[in-house]
SEMARMI-509304 format. One record per atom (N, C-alpha, C): atom name; x, y, z; residue in one letter. Coordinates in steps of 0.2 Angstrom, whole numbers, m for minus. Layout:
CA  X  Y  Z  A
...
This chain:
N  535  m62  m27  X
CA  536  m63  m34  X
C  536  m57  m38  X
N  543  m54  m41  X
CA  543  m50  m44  X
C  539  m48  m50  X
N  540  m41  m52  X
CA  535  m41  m59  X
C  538  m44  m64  X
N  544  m46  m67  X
CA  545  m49  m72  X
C  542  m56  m71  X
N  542  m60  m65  X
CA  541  m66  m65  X
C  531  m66  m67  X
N  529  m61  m64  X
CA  521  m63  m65  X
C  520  m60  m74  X
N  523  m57  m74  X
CA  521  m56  m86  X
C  525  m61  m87  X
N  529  m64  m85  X
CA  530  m71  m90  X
C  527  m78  m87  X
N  524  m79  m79  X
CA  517  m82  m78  X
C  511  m81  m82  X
N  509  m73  m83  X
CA  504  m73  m87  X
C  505  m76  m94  X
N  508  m72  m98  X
CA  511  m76  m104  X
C  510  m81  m104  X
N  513  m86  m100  X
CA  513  m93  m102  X
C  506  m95  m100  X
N  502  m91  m96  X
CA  494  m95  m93  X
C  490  m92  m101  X
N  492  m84  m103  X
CA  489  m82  m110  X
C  488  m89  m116  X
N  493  m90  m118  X
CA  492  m93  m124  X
C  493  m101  m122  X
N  489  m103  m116  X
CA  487  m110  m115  X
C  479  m108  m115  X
N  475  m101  m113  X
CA  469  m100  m112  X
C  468  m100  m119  X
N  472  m97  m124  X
CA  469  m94  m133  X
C  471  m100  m135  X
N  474  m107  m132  X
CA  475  m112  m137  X
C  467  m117  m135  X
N  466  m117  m128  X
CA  462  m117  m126  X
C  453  m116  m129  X
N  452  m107  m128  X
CA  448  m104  m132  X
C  448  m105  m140  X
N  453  m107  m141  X
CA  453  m109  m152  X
C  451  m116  m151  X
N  451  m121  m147  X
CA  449  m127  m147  X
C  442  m128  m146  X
N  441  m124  m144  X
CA  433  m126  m138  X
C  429  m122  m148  X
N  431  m116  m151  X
CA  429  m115  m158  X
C  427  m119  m161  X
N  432  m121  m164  X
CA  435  m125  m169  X
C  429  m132  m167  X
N  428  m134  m159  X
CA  426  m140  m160  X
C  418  m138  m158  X
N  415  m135  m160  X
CA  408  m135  m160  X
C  403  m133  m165  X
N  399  m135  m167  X
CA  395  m131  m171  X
C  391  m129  m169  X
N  388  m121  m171  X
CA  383  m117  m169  X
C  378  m120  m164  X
N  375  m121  m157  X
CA  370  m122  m158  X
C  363  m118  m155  X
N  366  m113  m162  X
CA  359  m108  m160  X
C  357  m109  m167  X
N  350  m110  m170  X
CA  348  m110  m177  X
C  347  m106  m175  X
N  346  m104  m183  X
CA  343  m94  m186  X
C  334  m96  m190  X
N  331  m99  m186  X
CA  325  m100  m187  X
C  321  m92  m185  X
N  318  m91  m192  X
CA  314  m83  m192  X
C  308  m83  m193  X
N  304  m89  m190  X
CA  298  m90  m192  X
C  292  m85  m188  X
N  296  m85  m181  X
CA  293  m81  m178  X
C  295  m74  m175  X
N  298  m69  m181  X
CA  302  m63  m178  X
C  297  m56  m178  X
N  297  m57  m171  X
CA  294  m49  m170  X
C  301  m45  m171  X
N  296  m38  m170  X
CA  300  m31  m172  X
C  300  m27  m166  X
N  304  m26  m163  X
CA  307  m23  m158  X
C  306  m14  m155  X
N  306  m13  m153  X
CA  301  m5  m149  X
C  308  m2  m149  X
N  307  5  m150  X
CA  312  11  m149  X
C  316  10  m144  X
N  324  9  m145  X
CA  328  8  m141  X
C  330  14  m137  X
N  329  13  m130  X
CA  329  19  m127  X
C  325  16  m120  X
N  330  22  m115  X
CA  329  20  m107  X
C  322  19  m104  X
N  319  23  m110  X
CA  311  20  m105  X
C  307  15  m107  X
N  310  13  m114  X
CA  309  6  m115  X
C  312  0  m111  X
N  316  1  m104  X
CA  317  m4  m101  X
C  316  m2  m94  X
N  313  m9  m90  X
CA  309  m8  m85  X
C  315  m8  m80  X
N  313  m4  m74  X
CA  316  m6  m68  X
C  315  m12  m64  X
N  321  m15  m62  X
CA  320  m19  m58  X
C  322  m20  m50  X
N  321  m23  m47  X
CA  328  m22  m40  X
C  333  m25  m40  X
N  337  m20  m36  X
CA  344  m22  m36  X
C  348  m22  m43  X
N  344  m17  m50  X
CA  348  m16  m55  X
C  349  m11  m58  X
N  354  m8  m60  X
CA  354  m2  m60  X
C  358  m2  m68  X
N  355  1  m71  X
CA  355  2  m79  X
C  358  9  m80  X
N  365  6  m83  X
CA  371  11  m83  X
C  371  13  m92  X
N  367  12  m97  X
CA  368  14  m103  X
C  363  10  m108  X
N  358  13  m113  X
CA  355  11  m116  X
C  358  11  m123  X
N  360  10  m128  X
CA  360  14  m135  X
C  359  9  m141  X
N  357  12  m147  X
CA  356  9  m152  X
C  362  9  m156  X
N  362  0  m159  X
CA  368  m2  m161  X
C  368  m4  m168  X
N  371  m2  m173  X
CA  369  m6  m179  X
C  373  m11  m179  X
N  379  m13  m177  X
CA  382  m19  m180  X
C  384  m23  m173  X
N  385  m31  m175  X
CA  385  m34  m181  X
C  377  m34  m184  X
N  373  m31  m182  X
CA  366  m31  m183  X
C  363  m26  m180  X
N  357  m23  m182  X
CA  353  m18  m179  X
C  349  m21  m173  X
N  354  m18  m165  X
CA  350  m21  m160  X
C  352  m13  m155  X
N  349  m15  m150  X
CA  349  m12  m142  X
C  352  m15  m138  X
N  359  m12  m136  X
CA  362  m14  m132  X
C  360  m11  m126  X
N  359  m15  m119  X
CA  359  m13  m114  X
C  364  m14  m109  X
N  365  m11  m107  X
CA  373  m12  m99  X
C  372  m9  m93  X
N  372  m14  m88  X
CA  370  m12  m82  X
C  371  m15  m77  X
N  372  m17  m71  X
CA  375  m19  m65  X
C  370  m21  m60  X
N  370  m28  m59  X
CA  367  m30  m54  X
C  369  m33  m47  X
N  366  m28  m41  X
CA  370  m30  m36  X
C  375  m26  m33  X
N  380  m25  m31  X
CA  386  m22  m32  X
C  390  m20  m37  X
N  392  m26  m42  X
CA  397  m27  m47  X
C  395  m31  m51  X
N  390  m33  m51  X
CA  389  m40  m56  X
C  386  m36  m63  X
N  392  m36  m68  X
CA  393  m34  m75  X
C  388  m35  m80  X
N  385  m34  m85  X
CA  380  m38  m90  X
C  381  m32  m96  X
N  380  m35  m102  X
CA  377  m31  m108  X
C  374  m37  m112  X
N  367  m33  m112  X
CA  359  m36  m115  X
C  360  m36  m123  X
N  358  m38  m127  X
CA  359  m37  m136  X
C  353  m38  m136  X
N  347  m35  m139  X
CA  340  m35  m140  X
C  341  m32  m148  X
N  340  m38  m151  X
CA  340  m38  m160  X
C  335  m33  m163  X
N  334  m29  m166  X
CA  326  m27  m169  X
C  325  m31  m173  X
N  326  m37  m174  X
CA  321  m41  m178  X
C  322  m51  m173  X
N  317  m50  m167  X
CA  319  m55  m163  X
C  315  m61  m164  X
N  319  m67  m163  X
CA  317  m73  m164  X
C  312  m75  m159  X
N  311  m71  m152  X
CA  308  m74  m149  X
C  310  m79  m144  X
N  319  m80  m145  X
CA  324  m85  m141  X
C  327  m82  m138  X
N  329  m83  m133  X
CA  335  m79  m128  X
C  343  m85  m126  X
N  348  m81  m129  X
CA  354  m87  m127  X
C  357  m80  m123  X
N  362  m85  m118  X
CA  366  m82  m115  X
C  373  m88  m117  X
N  380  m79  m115  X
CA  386  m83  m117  X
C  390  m84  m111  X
N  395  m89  m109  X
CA  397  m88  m103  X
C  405  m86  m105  X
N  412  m87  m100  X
CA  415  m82  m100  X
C  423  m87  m99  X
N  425  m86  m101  X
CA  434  m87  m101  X
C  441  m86  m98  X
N  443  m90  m92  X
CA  449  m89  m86  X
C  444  m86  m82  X
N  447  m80  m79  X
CA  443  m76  m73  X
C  437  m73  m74  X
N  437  m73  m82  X
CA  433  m69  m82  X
C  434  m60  m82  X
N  433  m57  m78  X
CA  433  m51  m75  X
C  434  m45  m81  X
N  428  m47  m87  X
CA  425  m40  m89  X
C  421  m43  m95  X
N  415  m42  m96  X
CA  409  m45  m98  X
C  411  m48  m104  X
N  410  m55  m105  X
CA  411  m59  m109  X
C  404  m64  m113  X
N  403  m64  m117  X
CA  398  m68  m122  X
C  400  m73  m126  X
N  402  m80  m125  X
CA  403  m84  m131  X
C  398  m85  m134  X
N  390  m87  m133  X
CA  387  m86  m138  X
C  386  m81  m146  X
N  389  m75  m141  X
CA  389  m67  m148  X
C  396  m70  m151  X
N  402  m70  m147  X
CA  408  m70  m149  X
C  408  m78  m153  X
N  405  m82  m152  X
CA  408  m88  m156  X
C  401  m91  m161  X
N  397  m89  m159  X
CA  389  m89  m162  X
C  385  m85  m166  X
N  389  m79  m167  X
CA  384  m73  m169  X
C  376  m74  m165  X
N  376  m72  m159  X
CA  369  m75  m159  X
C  363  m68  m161  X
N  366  m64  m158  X
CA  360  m56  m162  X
C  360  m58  m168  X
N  365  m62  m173  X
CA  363  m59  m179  X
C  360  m63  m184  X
N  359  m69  m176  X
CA  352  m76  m179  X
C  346  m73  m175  X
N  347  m68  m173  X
CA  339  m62  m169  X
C  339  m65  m163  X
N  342  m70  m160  X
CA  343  m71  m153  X
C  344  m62  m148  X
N  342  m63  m142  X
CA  342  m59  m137  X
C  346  m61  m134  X
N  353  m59  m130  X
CA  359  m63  m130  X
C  362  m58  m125  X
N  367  m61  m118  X
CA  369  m57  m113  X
C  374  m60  m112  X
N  379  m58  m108  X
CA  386  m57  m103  X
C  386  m55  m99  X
N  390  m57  m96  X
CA  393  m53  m90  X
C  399  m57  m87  X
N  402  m51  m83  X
CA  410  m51  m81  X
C  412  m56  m74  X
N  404  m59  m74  X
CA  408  m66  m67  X
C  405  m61  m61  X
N  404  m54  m62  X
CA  406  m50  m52  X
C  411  m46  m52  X
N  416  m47  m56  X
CA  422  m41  m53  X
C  427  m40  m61  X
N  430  m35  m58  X
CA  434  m33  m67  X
C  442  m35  m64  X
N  446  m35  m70  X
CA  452  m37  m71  X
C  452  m42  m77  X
N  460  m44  m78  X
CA  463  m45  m83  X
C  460  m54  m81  X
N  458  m59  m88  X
CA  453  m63  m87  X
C  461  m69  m83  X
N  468  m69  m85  X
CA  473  m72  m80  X
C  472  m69  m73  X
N  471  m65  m70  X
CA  473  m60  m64  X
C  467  m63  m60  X
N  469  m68  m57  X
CA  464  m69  m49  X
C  464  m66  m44  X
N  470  m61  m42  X
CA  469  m56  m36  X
C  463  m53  m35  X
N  457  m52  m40  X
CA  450  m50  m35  X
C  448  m54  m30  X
N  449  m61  m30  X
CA  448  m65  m24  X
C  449  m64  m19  X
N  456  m59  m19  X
CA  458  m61  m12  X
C  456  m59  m6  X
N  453  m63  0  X
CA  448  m61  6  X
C  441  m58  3  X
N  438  m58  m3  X
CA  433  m57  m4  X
C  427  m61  m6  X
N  424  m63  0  X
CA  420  m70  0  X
C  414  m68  m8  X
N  411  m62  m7  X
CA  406  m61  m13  X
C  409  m63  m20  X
N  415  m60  m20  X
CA  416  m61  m28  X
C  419  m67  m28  X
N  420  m71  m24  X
CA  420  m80  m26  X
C  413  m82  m26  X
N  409  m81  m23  X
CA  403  m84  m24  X
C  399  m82  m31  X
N  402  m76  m31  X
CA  399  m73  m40  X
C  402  m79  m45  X
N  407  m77  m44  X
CA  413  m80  m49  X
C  409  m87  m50  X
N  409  m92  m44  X
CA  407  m96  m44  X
C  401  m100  m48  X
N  394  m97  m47  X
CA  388  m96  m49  X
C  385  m90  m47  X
N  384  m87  m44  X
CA  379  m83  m43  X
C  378  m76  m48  X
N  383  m75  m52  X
CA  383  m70  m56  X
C  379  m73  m62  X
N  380  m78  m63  X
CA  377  m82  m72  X
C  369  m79  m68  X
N  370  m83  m64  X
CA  362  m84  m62  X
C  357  m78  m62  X
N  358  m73  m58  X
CA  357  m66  m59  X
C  357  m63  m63  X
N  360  m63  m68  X
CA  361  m62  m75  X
C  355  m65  m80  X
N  355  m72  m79  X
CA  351  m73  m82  X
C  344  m72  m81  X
N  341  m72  m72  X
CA  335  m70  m74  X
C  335  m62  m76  X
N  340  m58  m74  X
CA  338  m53  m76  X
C  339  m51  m81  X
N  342  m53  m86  X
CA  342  m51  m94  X
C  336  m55  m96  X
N  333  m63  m94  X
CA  326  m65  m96  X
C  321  m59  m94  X
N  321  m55  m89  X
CA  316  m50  m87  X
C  316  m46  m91  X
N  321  m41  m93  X
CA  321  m38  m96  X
C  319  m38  m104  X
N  319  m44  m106  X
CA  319  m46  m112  X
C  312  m45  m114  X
N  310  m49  m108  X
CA  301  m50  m112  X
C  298  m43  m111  X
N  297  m40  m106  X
CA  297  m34  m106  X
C  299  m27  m109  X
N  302  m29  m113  X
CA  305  m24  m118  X
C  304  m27  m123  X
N  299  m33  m125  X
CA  296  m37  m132  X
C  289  m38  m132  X
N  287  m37  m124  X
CA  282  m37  m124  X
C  280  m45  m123  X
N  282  m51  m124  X
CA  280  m57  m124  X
C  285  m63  m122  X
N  284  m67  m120  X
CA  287  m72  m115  X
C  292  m75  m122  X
N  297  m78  m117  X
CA  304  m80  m122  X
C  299  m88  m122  X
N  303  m89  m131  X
CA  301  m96  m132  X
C  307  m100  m129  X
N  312  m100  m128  X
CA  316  m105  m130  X
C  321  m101  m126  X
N  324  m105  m121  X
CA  332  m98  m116  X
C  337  m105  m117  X
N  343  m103  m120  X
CA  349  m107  m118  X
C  355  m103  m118  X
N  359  m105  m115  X
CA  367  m104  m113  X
C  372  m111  m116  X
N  375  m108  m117  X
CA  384  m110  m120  X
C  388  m107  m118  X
N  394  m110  m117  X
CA  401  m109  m115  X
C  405  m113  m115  X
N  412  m113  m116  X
CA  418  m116  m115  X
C  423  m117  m112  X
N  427  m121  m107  X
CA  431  m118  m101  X
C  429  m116  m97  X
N  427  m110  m94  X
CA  427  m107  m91  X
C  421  m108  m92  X
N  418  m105  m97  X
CA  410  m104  m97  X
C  405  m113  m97  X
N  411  m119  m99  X
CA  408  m125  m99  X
C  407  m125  m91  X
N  412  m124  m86  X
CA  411  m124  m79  X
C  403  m120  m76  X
N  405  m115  m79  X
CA  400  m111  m79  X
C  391  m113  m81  X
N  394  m118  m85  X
CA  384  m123  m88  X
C  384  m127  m82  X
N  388  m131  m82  X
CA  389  m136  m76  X
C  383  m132  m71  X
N  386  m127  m68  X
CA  385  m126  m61  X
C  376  m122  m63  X
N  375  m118  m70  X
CA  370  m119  m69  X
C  364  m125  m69  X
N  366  m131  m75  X
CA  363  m135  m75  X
C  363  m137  m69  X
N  366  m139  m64  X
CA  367  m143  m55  X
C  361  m138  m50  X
N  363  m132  m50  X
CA  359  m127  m46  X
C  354  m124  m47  X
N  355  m122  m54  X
CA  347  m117  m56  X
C  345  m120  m64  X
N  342  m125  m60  X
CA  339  m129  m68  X
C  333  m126  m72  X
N  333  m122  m67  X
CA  324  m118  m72  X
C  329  m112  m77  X
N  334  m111  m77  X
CA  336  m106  m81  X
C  334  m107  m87  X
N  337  m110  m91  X
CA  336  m113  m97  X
C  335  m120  m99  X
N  333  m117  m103  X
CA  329  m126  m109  X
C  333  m132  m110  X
N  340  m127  m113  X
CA  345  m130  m114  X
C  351  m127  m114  X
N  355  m132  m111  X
CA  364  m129  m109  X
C  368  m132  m113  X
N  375  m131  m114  X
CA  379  m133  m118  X
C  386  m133  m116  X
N  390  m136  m112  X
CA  395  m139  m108  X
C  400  m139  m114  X
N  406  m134  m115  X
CA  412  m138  m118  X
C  417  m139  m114  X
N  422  m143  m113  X
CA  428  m143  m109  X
C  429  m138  m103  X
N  423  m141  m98  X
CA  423  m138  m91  X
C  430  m140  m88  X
N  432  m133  m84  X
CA  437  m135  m78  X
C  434  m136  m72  X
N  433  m143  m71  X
CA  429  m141  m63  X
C  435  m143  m57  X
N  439  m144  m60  X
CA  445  m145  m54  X
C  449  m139  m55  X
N  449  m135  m51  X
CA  452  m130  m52  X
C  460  m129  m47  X
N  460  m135  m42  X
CA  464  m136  m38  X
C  471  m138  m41  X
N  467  m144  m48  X
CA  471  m146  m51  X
C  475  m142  m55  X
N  471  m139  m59  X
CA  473  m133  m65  X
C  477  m128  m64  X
N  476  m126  m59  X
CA  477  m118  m55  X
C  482  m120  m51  X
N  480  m122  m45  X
CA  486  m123  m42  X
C  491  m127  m41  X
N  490  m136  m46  X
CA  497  m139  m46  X
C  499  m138  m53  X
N  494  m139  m58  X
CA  495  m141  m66  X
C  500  m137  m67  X
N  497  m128  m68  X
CA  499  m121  m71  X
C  505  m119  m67  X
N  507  m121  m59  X
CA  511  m120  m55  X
C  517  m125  m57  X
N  515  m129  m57  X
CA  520  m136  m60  X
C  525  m134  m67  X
N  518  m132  m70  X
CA  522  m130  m79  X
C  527  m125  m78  X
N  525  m120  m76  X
CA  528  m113  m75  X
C  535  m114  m71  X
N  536  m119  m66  X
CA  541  m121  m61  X
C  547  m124  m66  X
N  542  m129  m70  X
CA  547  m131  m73  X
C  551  m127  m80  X
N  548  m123  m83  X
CA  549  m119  m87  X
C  556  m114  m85  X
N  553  m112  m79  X
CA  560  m107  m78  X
C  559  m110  m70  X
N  564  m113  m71  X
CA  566  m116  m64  X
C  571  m112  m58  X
N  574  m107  m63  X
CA  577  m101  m60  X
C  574  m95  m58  X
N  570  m93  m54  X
CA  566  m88  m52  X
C  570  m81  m53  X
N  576  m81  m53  X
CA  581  m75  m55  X
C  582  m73  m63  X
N  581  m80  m67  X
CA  582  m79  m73  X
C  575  m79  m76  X
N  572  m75  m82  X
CA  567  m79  m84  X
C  566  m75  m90  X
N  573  m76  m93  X
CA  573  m74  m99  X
C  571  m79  m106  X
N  575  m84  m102  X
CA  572  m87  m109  X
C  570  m94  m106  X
N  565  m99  m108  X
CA  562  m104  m104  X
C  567  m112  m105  X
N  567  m115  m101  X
CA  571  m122  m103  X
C  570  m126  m109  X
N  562  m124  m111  X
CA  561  m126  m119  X
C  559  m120  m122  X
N  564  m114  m125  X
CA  563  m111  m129  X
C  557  m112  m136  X
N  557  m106  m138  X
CA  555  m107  m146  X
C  557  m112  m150  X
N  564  m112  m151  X
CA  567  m116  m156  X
C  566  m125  m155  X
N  564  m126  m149  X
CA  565  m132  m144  X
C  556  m134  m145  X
N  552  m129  m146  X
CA  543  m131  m145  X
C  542  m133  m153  X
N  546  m128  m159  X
CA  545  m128  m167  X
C  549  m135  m170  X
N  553  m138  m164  X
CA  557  m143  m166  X
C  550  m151  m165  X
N  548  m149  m159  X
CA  544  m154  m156  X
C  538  m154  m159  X
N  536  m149  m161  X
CA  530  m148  m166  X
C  528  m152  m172  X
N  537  m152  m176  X
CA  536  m153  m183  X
C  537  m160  m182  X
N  540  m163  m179  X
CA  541  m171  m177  X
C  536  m174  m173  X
N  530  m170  m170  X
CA  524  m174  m170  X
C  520  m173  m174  X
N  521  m167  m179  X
CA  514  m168  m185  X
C  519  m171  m188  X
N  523  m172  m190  X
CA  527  m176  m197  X
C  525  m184  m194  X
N  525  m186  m189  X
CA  523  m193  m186  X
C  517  m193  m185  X
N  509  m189  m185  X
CA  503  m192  m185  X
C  500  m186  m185  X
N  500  m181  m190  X
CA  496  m178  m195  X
C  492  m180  m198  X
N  495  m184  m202  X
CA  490  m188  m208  X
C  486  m194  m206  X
N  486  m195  m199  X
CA  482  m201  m196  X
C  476  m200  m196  X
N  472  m194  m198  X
CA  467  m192  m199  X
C  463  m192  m205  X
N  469  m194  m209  X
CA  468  m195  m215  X
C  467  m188  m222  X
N  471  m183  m218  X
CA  471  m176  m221  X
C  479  m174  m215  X
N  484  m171  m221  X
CA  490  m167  m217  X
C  487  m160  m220  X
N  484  m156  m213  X
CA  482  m150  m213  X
C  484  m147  m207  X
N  491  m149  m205  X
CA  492  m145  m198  X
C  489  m147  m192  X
N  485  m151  m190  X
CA  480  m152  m184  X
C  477  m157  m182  X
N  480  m159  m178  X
CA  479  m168  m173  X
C  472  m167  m170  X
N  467  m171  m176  X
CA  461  m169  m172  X
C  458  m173  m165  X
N  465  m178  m162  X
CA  464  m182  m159  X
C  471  m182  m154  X
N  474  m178  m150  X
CA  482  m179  m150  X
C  483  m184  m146  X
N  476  m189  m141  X
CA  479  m195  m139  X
C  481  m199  m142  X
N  478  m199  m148  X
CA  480  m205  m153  X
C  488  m205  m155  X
N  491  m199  m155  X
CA  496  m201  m157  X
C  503  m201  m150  X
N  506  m207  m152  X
CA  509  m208  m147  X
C  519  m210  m148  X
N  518  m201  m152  X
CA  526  m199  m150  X
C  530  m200  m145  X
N  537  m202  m145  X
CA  540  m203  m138  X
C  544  m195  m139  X
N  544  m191  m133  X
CA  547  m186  m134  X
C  555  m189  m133  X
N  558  m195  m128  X
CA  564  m195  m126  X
C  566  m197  m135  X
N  565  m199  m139  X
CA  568  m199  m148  X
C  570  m192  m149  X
N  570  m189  m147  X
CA  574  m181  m150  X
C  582  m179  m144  X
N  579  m184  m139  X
CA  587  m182  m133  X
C  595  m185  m138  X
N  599  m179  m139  X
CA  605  m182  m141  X
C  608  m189  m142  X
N  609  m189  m148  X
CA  612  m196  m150  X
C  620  m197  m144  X
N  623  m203  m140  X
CA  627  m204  m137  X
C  636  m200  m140  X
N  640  m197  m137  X
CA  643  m191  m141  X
C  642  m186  m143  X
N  637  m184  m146  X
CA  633  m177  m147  X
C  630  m172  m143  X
N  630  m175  m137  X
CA  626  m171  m129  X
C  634  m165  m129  X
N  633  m159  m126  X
CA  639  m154  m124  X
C  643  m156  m119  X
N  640  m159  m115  X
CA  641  m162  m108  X
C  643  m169  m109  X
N  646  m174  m105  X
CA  646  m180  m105  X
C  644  m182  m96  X
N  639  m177  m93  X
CA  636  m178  m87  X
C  630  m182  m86  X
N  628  m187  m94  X
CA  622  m189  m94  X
C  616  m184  m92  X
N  610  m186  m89  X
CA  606  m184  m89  X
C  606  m175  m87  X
N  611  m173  m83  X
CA  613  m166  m82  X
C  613  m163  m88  X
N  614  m165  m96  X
CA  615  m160  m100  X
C  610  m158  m101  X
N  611  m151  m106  X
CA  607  m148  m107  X
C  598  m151  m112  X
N  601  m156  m116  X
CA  596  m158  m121  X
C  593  m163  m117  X
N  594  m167  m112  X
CA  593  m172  m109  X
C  588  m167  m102  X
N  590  m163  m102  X
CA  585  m159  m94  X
C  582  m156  m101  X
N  581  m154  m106  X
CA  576  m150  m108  X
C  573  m158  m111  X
N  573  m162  m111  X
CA  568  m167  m111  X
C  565  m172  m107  X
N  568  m170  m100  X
CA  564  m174  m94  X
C  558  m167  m94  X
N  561  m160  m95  X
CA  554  m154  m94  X
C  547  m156  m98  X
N  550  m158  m105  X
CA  547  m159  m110  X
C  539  m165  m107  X
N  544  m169  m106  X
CA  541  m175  m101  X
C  534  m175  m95  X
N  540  m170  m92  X
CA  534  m166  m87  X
C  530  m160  m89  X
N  531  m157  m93  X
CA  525  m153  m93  X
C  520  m155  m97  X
N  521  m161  m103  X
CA  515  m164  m107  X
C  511  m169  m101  X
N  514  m172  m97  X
CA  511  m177  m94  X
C  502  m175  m89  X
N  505  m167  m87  X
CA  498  m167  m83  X
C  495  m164  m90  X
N  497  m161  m96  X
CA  490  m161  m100  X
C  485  m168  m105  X
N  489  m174  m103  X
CA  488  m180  m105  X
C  483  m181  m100  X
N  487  m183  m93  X
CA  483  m186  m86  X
C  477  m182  m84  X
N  480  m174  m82  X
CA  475  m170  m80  X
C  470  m166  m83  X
N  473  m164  m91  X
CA  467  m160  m93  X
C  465  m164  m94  X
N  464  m170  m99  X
CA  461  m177  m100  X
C  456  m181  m96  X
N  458  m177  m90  X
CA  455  m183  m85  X
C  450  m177  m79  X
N  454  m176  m74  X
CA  452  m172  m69  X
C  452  m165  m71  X
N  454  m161  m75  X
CA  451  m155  m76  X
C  444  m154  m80  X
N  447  m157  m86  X
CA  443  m158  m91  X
C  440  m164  m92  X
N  433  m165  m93  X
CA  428  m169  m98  X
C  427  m169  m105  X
N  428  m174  m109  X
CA  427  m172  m116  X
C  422  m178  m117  X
């Protein structure tokens, strides 16, 4: 696979994950309260204020004012296993952790990123899964048994009790309450801790796990991209262009936008609506071609066809739980 062909794989894998990632937002509310009933005051941020542990090795201490006055801690557990600790100066006494996004591969936190949780006084950590690279780029796997089984669960796990350790010890008093959140990636990522290590946390929160990864990764994503540019030598421009996604766009929200009862842009529901995409294939004489389904308008809506169908069938179904 040459390089142009893998940045316009990734590309297209990018703004399925950030449609993805804006979805999994948009559909949650907060669920960290900012209850301060019981907020102690935090000790001098600094390396002696954090204990040693084994197997962890504490790469940076520092004081951070924003988004709030806390102590960042960052350190590596293991070989590679990623983390940054947030210890608020003014803590609630609760510890959330955030999970992580595609691959993963460099410390990621949706509870901070999509929750503020430091700056509800939560105690709050991430990490990179086990291994660094770009969150589409799965070649750290390759032949490396470790960083799949990190990847897998073993990195959350780690992480979690070792940022619980470190917390209480550096507050001096036992966490009231430890939960984790995540979506996609980090919904997967709850799954397997809810399944494996249920003592972690109180509570978990699962959004749109991929736990078919067979399905996702290797036929859905392989499938789309196949169809998209079916030419391996050209991949300049895709079978459904810009022009050709903007056309289909406006013709499904003009058709069941306002089925929600608000025309605001966004199908809170997109099973419900059940446009036919083959209504936009050229009217009979107006095709360029008179080779029926060879032409041009007629193959860019058999594509259209296939590549909405596994996100109906499979992310609906086998990849994703809703």
């Amino acid at each position: 696979m040459n390089r142009m062909m893998k940045t316009k794989i990734l590309h297209c894998l990018l703004m399925l994950l950030t449609m993805i990632l804006a979805a999994c937002k948009a559909g949650q509310e907060s669920p960290l309260d900012q209850d301060d009933s019981t907020v102690q005051t935090a000790p001098t941020c600094s390396v002696d204020s954090i204990p040693s542990l084994p197997d962890v090795r504490i790469t940076s201490v520092t004081q951070e004012a924003a988004p709030a006055l806390h102590c960042k801690v960052a350190g590596v557990i293991g070989t590679e296993i990623r983390f940054e600790l947030l210890l608020p100066d003014e803590w609630n006494g609760k510890f959330a952790m955030g999970g992580g996004g595609g691959f993963v591969g460099m410390v990621i936190n949706s509870a901070q990123l999509y929750f503020g949780a430091v700056q509800s006084g939560y105690a709050t950590v991430g990490t990179d899964a086990g291994h660094q690279g770009h969150p589409l780029d799965g070649s750290w796997a390759l032949n490396n048994a470790d960083r799949l089984v990190n990847f897998g669960h073993v990195a959350v796990h780690r992480t979690a009790v070792t940022a619980k350790a470190l917390t209480e010890v550096y507050y001096g008093s036992d966490i009231n309450r430890s939960y984790f959140t995540g979506c996609s990636t980090g919904g997967r990522q709850a799954l397997m801790e809810a399944q494996r290590y249920p003592g972690d946390f109180d509570g978990i929160v699962s959004g749109s796990p991929p736990f078919d990864y067979t399905a996702l990764v290797g036929a859905g994503m392989s499938q789309i991209t196949h169809a998209m540019y079916p030419d391996p030598t050209d991949l300049e421009v895709a079978v459904i262009g810009p022009e050709e996604q903007e056309l289909i766009a406006s013709k499904i929200f003009g058709m069941c936008d306002a089925r929600d009862g608000l025309e605001d842009g966004i199908l809170n529901d997109p099973r419900q609506c059940d446009f036919d995409i083959k209504s936009l294939a050229c009217e009979a004489g107006k095709t360029q071609s008179t080779t029926g389904r060879g032409t041009p308008e007629m193959r860019q809506v058999s594509v259209a066809l296939m590549v909405t169908r596994p996100l109906d069938v499979l992310a609906l179904g086998a990849m994703y739980s809703f």
